[in-house]
OpenMM code with the backbone's topology and positions (N, CA, C; nanometers):
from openmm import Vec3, app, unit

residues = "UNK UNK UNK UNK UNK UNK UNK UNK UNK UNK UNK UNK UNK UNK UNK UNK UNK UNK UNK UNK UNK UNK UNK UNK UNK UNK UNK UNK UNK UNK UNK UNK UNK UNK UNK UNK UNK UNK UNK UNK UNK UNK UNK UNK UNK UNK UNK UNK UNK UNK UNK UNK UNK UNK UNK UNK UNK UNK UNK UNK UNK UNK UNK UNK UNK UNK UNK UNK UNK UNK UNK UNK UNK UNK UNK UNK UNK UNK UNK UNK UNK UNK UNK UNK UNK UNK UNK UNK UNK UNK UNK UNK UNK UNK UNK UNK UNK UNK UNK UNK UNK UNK UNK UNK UNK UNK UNK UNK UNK UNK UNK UNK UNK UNK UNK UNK UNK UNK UNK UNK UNK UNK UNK UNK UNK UNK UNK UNK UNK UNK UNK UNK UNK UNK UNK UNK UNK UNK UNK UNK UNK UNK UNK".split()
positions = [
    Vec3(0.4942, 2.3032, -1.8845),
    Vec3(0.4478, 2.1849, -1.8138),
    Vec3(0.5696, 2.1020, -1.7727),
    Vec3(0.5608, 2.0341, -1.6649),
    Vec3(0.6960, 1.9725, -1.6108),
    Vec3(0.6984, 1.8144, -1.6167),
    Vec3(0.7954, 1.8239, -1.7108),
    Vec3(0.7859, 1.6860, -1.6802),
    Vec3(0.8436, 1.5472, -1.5767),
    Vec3(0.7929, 1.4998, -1.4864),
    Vec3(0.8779, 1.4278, -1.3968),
    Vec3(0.7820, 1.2876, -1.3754),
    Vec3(0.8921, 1.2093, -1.3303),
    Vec3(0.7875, 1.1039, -1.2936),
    Vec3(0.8961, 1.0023, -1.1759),
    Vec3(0.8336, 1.0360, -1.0511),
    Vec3(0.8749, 0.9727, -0.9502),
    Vec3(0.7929, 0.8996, -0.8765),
    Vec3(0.8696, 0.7463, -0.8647),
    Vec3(0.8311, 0.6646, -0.8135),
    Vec3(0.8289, 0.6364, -0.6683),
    Vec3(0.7412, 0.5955, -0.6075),
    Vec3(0.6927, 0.5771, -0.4333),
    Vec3(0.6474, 0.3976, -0.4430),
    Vec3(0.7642, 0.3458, -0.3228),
    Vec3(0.7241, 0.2492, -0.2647),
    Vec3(0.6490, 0.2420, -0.1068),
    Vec3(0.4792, 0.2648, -0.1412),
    Vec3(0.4222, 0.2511, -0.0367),
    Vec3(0.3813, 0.1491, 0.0310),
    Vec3(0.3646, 0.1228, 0.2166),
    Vec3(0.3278, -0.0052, 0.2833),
    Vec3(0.2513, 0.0849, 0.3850),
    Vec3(0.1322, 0.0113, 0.4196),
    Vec3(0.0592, 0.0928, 0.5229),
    Vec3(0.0263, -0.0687, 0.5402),
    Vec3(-0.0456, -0.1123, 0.6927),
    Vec3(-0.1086, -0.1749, 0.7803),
    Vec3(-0.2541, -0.1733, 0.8659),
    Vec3(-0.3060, -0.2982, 0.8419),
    Vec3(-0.4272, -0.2627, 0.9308),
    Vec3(-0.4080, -0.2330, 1.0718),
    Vec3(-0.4741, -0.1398, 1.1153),
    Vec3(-0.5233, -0.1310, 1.2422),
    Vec3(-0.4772, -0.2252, 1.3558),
    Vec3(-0.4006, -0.2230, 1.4613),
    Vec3(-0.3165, -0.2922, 1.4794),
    Vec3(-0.2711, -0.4324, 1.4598),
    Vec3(-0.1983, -0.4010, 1.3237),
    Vec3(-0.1836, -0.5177, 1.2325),
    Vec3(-0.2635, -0.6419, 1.2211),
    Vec3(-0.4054, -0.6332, 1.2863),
    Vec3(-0.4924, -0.6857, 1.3010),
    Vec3(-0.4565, -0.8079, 1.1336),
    Vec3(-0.4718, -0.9563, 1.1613),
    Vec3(-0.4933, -0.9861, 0.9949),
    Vec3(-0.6739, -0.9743, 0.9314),
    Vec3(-0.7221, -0.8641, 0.9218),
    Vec3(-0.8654, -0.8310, 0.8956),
    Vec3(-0.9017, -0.8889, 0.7225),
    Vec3(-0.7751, -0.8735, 0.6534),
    Vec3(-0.8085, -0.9326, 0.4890),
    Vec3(-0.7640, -1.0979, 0.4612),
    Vec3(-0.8587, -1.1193, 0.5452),
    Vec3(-0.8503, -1.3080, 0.4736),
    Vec3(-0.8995, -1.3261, 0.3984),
    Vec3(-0.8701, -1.4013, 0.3301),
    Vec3(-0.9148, -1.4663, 0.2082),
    Vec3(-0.8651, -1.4126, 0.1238),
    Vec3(-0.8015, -1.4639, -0.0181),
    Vec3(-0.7817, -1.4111, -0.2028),
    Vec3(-0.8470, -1.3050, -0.2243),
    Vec3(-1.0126, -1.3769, -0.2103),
    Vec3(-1.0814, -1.2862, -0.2840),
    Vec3(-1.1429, -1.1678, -0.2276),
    Vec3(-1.1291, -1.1507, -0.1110),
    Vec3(-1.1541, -1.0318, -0.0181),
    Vec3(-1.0429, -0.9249, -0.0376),
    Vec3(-0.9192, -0.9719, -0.0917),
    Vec3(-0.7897, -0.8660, -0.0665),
    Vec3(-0.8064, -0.8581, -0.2350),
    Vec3(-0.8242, -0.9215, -0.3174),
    Vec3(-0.8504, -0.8667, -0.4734),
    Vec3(-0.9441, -0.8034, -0.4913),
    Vec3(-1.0772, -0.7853, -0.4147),
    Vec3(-1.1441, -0.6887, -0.3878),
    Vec3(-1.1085, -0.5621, -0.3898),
    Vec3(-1.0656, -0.5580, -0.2720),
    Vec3(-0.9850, -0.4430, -0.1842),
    Vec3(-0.8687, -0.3770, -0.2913),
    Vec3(-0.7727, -0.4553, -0.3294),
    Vec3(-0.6672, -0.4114, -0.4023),
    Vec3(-0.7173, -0.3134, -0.5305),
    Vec3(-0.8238, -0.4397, -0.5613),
    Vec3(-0.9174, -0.3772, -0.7490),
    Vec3(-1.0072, -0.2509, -0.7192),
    Vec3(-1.0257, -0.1986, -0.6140),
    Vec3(-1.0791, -0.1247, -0.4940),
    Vec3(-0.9859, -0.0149, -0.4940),
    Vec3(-0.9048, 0.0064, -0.4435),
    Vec3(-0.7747, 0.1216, -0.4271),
    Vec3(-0.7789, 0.1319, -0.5057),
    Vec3(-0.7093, 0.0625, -0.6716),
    Vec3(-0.6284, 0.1018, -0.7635),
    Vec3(-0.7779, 0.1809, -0.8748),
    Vec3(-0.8896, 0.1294, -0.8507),
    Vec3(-0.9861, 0.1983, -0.9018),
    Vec3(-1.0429, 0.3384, -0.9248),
    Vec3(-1.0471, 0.3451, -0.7438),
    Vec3(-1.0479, 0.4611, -0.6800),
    Vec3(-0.9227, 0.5580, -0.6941),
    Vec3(-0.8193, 0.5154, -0.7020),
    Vec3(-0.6995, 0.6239, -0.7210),
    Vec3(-0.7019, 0.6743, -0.8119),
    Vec3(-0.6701, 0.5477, -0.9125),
    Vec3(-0.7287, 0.6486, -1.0712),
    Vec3(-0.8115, 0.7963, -1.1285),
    Vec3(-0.9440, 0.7264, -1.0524),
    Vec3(-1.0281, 0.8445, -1.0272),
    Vec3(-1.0153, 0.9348, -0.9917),
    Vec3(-0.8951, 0.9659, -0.9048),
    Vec3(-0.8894, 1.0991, -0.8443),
    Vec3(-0.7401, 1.1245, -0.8684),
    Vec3(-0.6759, 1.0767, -1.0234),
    Vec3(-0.5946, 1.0988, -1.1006),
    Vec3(-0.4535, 1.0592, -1.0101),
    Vec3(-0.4589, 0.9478, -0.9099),
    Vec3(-0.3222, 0.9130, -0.8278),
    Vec3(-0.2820, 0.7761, -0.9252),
    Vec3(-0.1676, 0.8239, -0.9933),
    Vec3(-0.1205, 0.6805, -1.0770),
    Vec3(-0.0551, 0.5903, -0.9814),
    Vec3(-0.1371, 0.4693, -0.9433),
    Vec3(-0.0748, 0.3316, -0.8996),
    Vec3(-0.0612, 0.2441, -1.0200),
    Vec3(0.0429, 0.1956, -0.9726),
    Vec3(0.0902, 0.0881, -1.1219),
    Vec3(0.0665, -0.0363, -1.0414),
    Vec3(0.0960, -0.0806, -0.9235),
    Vec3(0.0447, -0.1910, -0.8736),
    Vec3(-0.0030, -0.1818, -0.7731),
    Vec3(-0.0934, -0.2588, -0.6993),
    Vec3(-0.1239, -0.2739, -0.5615),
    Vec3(-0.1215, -0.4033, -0.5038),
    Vec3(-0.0688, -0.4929, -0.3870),
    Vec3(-0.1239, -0.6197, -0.3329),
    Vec3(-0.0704, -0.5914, -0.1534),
    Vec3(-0.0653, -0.7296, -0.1552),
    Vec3(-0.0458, -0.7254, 0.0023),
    Vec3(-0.1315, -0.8701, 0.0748),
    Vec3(-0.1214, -0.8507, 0.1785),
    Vec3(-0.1461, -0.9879, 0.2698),
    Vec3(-0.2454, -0.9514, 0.3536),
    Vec3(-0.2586, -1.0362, 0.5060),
    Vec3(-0.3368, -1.0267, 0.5547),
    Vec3(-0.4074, -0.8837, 0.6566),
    Vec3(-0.2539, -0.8489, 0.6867),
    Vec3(-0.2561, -0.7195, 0.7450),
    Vec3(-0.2115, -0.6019, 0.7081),
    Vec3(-0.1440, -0.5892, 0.5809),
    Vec3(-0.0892, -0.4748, 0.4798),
    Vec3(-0.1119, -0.4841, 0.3347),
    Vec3(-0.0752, -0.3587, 0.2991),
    Vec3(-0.1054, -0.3207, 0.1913),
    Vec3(0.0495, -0.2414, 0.1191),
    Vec3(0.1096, -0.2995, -0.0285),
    Vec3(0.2077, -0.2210, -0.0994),
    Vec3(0.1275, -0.1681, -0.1974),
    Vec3(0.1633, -0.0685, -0.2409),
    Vec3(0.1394, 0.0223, -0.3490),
    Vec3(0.2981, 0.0312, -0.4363),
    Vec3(0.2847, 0.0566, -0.5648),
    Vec3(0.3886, 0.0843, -0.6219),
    Vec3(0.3232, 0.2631, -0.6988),
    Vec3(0.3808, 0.3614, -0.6860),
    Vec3(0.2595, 0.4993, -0.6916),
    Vec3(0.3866, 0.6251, -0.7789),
    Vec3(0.3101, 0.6268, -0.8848),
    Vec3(0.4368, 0.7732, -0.9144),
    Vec3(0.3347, 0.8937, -0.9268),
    Vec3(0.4178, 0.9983, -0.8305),
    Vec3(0.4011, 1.1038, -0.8211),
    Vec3(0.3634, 1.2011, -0.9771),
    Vec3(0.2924, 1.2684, -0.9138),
    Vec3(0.3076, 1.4132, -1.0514),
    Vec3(0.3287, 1.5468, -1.0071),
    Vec3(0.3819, 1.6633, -1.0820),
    Vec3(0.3921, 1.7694, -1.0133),
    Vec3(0.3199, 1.8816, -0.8918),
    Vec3(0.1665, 1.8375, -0.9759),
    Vec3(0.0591, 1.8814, -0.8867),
    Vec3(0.0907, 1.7655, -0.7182),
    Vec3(0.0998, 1.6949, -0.6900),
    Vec3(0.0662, 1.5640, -0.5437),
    Vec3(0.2167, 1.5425, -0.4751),
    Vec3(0.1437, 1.4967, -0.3700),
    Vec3(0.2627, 1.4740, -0.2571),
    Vec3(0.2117, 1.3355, -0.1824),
    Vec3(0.3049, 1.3289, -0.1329),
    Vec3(0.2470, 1.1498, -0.0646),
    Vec3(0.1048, 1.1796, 0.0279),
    Vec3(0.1648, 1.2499, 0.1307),
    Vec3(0.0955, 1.2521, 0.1843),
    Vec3(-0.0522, 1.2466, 0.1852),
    Vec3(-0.1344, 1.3631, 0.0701),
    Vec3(-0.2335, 1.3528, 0.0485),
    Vec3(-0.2683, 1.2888, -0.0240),
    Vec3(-0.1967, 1.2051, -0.1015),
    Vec3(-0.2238, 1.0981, -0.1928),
    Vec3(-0.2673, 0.9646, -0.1226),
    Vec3(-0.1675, 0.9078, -0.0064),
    Vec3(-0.1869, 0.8204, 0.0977),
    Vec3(-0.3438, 0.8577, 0.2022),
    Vec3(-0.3433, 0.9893, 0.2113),
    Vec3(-0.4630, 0.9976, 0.2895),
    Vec3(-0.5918, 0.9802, 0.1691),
    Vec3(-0.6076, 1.0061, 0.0959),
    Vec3(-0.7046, 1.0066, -0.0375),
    Vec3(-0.7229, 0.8663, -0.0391),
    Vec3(-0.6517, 0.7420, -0.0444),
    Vec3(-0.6229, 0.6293, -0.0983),
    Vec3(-0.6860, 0.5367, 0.0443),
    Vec3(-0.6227, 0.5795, 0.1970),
    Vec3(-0.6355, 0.5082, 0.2920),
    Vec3(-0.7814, 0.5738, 0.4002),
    Vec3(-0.8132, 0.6821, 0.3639),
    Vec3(-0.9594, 0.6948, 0.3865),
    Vec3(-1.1121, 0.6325, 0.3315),
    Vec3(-1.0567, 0.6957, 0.1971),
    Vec3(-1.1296, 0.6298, 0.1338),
    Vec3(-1.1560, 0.4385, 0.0809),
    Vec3(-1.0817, 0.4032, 0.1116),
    Vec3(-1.0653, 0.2155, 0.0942),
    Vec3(-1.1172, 0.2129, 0.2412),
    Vec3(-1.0945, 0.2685, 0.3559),
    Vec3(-1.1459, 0.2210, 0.4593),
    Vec3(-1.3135, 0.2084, 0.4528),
    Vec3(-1.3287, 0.3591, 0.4600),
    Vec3(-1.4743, 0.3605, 0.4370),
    Vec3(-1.5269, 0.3300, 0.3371),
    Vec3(-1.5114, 0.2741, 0.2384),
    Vec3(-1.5512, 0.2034, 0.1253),
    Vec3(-1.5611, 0.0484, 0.1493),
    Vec3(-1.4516, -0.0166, 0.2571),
    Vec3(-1.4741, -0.1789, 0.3115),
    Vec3(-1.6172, -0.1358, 0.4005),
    Vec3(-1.6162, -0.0384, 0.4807),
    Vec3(-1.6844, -0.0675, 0.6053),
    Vec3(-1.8745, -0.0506, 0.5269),
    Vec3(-1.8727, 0.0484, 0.4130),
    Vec3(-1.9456, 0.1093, 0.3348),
    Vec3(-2.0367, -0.0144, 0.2611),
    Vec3(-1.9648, -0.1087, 0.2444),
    Vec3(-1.9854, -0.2190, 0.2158),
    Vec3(-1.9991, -0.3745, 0.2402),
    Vec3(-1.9723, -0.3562, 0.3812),
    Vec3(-1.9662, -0.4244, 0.4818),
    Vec3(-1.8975, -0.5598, 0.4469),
    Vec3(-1.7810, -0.5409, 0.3991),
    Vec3(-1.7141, -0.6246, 0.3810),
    Vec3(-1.6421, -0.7359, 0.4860),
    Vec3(-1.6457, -0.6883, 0.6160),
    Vec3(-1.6000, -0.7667, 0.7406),
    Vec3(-1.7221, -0.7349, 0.8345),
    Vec3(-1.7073, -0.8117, 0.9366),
    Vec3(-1.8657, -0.8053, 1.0380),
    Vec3(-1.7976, -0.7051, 1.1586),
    Vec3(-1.6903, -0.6003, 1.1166),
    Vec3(-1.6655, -0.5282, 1.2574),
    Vec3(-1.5949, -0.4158, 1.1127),
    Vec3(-1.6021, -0.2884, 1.2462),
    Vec3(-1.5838, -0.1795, 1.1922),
    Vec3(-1.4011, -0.1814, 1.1558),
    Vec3(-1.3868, -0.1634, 1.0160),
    Vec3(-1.2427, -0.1700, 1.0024),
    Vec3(-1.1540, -0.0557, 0.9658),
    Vec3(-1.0046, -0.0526, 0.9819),
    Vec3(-0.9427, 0.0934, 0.9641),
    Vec3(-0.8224, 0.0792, 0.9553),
    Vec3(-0.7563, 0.1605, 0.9004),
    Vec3(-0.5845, 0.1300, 0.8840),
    Vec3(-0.5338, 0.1958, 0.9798),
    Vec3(-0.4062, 0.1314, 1.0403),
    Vec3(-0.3302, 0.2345, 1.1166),
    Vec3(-0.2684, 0.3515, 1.0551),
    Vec3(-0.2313, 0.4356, 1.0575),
    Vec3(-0.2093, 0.5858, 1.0801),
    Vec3(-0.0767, 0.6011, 1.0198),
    Vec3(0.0113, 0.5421, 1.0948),
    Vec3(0.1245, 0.5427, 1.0176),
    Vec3(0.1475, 0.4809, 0.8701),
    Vec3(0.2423, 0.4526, 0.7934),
    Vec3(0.2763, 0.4495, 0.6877),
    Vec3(0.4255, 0.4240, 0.6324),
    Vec3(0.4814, 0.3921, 0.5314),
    Vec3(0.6510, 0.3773, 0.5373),
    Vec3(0.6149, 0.4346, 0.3360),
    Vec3(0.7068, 0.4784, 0.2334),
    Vec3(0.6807, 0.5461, 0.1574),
    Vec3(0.8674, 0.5767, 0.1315),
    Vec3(0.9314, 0.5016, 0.0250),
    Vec3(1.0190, 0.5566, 0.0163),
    Vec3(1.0791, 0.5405, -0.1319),
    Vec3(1.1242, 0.6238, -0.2141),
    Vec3(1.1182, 0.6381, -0.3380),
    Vec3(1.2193, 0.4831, -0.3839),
    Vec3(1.1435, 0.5215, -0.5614),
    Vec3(1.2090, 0.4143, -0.6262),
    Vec3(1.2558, 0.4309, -0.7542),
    Vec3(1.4065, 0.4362, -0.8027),
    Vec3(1.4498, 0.4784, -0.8887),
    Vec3(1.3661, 0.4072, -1.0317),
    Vec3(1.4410, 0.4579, -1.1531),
    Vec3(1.3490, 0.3969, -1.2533),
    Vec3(1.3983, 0.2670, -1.2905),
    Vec3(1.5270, 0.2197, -1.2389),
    Vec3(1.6393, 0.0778, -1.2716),
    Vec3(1.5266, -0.0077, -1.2068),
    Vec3(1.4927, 0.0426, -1.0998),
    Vec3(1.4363, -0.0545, -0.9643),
    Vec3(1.3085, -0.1062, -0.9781),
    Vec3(1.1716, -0.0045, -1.0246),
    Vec3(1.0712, -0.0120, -1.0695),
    Vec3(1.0040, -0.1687, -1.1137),
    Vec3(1.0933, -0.2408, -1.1822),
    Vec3(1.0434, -0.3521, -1.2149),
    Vec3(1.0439, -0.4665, -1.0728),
    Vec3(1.1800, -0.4220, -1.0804),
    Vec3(1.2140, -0.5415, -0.9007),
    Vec3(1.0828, -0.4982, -0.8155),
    Vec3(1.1062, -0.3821, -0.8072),
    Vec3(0.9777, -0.3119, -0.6391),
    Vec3(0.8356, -0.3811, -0.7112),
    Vec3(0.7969, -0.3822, -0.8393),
    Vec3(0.6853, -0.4207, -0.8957),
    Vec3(0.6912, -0.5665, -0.8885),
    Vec3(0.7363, -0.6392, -0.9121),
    Vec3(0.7977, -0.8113, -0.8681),
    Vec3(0.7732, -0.9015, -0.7150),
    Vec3(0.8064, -0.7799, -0.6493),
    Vec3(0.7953, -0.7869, -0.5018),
    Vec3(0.6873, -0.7956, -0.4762),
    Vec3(0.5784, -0.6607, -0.5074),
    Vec3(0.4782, -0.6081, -0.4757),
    Vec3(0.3621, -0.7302, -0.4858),
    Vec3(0.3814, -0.7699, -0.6226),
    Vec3(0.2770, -0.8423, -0.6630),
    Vec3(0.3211, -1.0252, -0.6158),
    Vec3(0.4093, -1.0831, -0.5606),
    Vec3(0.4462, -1.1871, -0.4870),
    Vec3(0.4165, -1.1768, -0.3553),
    Vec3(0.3249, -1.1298, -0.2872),
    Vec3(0.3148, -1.0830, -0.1439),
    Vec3(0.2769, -1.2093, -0.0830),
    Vec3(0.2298, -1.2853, -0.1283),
    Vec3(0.1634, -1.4148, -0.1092),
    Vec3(0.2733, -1.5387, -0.0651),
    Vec3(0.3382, -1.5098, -0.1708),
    Vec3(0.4199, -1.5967, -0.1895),
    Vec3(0.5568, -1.5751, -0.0723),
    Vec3(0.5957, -1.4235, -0.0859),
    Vec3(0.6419, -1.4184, 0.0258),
    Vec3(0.6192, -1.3953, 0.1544),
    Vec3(0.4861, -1.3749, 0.1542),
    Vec3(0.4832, -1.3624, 0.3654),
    Vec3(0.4335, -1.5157, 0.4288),
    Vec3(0.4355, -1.6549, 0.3250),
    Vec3(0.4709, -1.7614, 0.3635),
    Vec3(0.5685, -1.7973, 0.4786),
    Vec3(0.6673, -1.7430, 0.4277),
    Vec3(0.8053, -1.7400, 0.5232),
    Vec3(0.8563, -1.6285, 0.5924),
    Vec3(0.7416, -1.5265, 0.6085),
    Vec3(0.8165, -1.3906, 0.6524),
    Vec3(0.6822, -1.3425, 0.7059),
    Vec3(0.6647, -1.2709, 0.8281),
    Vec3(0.5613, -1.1795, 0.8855),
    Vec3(0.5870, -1.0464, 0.8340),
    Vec3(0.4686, -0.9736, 0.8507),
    Vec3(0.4912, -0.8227, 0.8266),
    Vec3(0.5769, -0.7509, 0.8946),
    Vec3(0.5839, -0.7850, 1.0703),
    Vec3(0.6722, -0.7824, 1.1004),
    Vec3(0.8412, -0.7561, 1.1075),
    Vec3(0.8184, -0.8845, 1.0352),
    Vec3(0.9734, -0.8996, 1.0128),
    Vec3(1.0110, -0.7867, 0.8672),
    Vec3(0.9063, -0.8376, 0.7658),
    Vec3(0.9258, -0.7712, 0.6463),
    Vec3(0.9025, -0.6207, 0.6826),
    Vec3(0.8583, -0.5342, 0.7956),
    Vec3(0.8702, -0.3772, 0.8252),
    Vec3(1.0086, -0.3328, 0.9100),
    Vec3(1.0462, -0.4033, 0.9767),
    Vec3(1.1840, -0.4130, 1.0528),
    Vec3(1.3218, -0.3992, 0.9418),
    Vec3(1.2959, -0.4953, 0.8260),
    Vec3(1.4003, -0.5258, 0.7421),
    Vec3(1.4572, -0.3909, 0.6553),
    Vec3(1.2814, -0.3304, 0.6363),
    Vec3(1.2123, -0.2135, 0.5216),
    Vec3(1.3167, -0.1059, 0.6420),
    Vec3(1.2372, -0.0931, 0.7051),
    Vec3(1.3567, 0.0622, 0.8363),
    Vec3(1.4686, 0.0224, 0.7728),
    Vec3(1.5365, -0.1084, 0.8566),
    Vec3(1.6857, -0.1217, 0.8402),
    Vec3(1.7793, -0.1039, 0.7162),
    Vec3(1.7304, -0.1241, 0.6045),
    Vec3(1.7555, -0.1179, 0.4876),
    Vec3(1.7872, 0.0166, 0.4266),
    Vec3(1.6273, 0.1152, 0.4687),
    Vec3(1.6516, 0.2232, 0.4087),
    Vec3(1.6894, 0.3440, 0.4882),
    Vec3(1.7615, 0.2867, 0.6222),
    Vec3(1.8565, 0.3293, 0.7494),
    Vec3(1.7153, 0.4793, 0.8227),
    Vec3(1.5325, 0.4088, 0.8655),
    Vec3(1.4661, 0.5158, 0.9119),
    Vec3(1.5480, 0.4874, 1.0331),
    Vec3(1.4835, 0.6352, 1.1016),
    Vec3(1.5375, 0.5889, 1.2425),
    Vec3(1.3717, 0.5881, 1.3357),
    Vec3(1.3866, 0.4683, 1.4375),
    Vec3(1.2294, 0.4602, 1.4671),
    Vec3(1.2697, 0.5085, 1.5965),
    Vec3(1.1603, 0.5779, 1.6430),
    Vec3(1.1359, 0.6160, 1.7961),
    Vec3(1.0684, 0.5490, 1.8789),
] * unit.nanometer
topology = app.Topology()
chain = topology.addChain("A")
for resn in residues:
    res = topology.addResidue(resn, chain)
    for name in ("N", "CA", "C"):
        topology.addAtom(name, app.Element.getBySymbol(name[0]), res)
């Protein structure tokens, strides 16, 4: 049996960055929502939050999973689970893309710090700005 445990800093967005999660208690919903559902289908998230138009995950991998289908498992299902429940008065959906880039084990606490201040920081910062910074930082190259 192998043992590993790698960490994923995930950010996905609504539907064109639409802000569709207003309110506290609509996005603690949602958040208590993902991290529920992941569980269940054995994807360890250690945190989840986010703002009006995104969503961070803090997510470690296991030998069996890969992002990818882990992110699609996580962002299908929360969609159709808001709409399932009619949590907004229009049909809702995440955009497609995604950003996902590992996190050593030093870091883990900081990326977890972040994650769960989302509030606090997109006061002074758009998603925007805070996805621009995320590329530049971890040098993607965008097309």
């Amino acid at each position: 049996m192998p043992y590993l445990k790698i960490w994923i800093h995930l950010v996905w967005a609504t539907k064109k960055r639409e802000a569709y999660l207003q309110g506290t208690a609509l996005r603690q919903q949602v958040w208590q929502h993902i991290l529920d559902n992941a569980r269940s289908k054995g994807i360890y998230l250690d945190c989840v939050n986010g703002y009006h138009d995104h969503v961070h995950c803090l997510m470690a991998l296991n030998s069996e999973q890969s992002i990818a289908k882990n992110v699609q498992l996580i962002k299908g299902e929360s969609s159709h689970w808001i709409n399932q429940e009619k949590l907004l008065p229009f049909k809702f959906a995440w955009q497609t893309e995604y950003f996902a880039v590992s996190v050593s084990q030093s870091m883990v606490e900081r990326v977890r710090k972040y994650i769960h201040h989302q509030e606090t920081h997109h006061r002074h910062k758009t998603y925007q700005e805070e996805f621009e910074e995320l590329i530049q930082k971890y040098g993607f190259e965008v097309s």
